[in-house]
C-alpha positions as CSV (number, residue, x, y, z in Angstrom):
1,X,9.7,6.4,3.7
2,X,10.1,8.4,6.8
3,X,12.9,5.7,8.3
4,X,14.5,5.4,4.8
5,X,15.0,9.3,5.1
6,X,16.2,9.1,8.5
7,X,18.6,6.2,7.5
8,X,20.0,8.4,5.0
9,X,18.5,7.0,1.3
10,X,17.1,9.9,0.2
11,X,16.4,8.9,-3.1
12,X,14.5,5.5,-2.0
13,X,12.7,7.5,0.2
14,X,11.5,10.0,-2.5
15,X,10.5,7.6,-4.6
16,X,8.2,6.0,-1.6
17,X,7.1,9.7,-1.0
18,X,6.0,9.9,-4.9
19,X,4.3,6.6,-4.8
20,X,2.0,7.5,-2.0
21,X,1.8,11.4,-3.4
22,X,0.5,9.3,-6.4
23,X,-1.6,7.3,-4.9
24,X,-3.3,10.0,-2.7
25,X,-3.2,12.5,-6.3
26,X,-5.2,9.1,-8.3
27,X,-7.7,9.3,-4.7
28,X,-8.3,12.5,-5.1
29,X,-6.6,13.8,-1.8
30,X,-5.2,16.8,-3.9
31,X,-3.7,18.4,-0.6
32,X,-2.4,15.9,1.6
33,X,-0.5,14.6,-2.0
34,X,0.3,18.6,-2.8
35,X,1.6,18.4,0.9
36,X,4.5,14.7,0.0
37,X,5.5,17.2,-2.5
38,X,6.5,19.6,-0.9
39,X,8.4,17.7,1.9
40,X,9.9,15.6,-0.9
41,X,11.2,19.4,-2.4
42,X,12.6,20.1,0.6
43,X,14.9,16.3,0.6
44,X,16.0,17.0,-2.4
45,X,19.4,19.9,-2.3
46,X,19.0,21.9,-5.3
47,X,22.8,22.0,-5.9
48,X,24.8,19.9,-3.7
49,X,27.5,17.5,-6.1
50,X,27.4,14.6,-3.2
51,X,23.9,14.0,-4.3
52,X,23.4,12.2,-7.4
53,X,19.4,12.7,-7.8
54,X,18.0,10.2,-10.5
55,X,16.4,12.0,-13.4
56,X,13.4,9.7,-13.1
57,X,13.0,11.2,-9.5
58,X,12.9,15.0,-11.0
59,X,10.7,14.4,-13.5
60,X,8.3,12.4,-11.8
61,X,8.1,15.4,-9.2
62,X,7.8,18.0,-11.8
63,X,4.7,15.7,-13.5
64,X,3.1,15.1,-10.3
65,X,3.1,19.1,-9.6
66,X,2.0,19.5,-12.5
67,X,-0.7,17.0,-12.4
68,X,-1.2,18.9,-8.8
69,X,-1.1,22.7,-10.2
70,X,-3.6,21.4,-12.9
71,X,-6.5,20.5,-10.6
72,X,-6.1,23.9,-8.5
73,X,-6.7,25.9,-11.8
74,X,-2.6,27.2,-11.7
75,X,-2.5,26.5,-15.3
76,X,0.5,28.8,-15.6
77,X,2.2,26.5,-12.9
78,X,1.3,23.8,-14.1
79,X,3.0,24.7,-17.6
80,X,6.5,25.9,-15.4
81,X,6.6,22.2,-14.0
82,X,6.2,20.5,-17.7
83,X,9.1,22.4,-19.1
84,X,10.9,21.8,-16.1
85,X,10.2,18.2,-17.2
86,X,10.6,18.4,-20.7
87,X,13.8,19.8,-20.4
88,X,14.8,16.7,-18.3
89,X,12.8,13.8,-20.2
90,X,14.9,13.0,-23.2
91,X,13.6,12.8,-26.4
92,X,15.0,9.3,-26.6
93,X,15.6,6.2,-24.3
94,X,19.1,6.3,-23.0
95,X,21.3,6.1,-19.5
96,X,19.0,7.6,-17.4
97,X,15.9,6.2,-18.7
98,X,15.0,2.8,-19.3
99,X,12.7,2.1,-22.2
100,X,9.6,1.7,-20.0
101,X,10.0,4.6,-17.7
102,X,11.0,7.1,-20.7
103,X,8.1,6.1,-22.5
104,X,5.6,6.1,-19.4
105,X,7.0,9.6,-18.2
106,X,6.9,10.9,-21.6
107,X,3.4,9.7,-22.2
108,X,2.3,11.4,-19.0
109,X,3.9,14.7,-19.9
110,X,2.3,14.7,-23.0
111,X,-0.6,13.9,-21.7
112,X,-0.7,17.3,-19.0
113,X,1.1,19.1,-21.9
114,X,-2.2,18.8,-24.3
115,X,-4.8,18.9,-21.5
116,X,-3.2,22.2,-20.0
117,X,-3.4,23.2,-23.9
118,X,-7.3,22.4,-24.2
119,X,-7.9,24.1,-21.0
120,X,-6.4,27.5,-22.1
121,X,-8.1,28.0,-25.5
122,X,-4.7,26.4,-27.3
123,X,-6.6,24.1,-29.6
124,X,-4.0,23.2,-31.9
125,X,-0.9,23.0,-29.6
126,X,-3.5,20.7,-28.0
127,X,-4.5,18.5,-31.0
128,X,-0.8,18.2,-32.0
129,X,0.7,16.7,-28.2
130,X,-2.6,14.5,-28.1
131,X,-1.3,13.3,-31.7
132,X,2.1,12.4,-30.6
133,X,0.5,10.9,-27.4
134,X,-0.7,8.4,-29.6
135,X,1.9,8.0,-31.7
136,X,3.9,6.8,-28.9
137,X,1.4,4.7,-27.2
138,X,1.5,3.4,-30.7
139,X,5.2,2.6,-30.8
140,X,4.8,0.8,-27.3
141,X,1.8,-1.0,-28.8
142,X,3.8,-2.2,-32.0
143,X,6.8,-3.3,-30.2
144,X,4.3,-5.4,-27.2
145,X,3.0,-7.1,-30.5
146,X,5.9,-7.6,-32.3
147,X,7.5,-9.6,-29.2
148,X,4.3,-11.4,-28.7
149,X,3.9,-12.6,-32.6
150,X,7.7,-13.3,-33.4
151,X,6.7,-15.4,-36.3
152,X,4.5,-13.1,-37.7
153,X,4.6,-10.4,-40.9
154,X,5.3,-7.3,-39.6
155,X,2.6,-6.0,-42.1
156,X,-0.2,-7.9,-39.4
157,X,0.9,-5.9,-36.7
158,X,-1.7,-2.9,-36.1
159,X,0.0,-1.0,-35.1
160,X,2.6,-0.1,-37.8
161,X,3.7,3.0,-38.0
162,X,1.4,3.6,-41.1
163,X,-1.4,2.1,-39.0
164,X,-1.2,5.0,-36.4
165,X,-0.7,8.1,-38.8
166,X,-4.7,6.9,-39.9
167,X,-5.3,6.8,-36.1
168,X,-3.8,10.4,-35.5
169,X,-5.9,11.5,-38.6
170,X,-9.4,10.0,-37.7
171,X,-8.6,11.2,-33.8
172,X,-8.0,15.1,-35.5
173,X,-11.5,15.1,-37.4
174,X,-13.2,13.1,-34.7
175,X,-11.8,12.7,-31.4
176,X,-14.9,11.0,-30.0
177,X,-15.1,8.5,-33.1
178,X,-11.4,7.4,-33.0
179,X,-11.7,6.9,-29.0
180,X,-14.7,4.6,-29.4
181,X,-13.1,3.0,-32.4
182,X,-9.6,2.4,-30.7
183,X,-10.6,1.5,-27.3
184,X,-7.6,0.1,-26.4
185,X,-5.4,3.1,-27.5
186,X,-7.4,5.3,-26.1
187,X,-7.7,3.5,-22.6
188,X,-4.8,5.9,-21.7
């Protein structure tokens, strides 16, 4: 990352910055990955028109503070960075996002959103970005099984829209029940 910076691809280099910042985050080296952050912040020009910074690179820098703020106990941080991200995830796929990376970014930040909820006595905020957690791990589910059984019904699939509303109604009586009944969409 450090020669792609020097060579002048800032945004290839931040994205090798977040991968490691990632990777030490998921190790639990909370500062040395707080500490990529940082120096990635400090590549990125907060207003400069000759730099055309991805929206995939914000968000995945706001998430990852988050993620970051989160395990120091800065809940209030923590929340600054997801609305930072929320207001850059769309609520759909489109130019800037491709399927995959909208729906993995908007998983995590729903994700953060509904843990940071739980954690500060916001039960139902909580309950209801949990619910649309799964409702979109849902979507990605039902469109991996529709392209896997083309010659199917599309009533077999699972994971039908009707399918998941049941799943986001067992998961809001009983959380632990639904996960051990829906291991794989709960795996997440």
């Amino acid at each position: 990352a450090q020669h792609l910076e020097s060579g002048c691809n800032i945004i290839e280099a931040v994205n090798y910055y977040l991968l490691g910042a990632q990777t030490l985050y998921d190790r639990y080296s909370l500062q040395e990955s707080g500490q990529i952050i940082e120096h990635v912040r400090t590549l990125l020009p907060e207003k400069d028109e000759n730099v055309n910074t991805p929206y995939t690179t914000l968000s995945k820098i706001h998430l990852l503070r988050a993620q970051l703020m989160r395990s120091f106990g800065k809940y209030d941080d923590a929340s600054r960075e997801l609305d930072l991200a929320e207001n850059i995830i769309p609520e759909k796929p489109g130019e800037n996002y491709s399927h995959e990376e909208w729906m993995t970014q908007k998983f995590k930040m729903l994700k953060l959103q509904g843990l940071l909820a739980e954690l500060q006595g916001r039960f139902e905020e909580s309950l209801e970005k949990y619910e649309n957690a799964i409702e979109l791990i849902g979507m990605a589910f039902k469109h991996r099984w529709e392209k896997n059984n083309s010659d199917a019904k599309k009533d077999d699939n699972p994971y039908r829209p009707k399918e998941i509303e049941k799943i986001k109604k067992e998961f809001a009586s009983d959380p632990d029940r639904a996960k051990k009944k829906y291991p794989d969409l709960f795996y997440y």
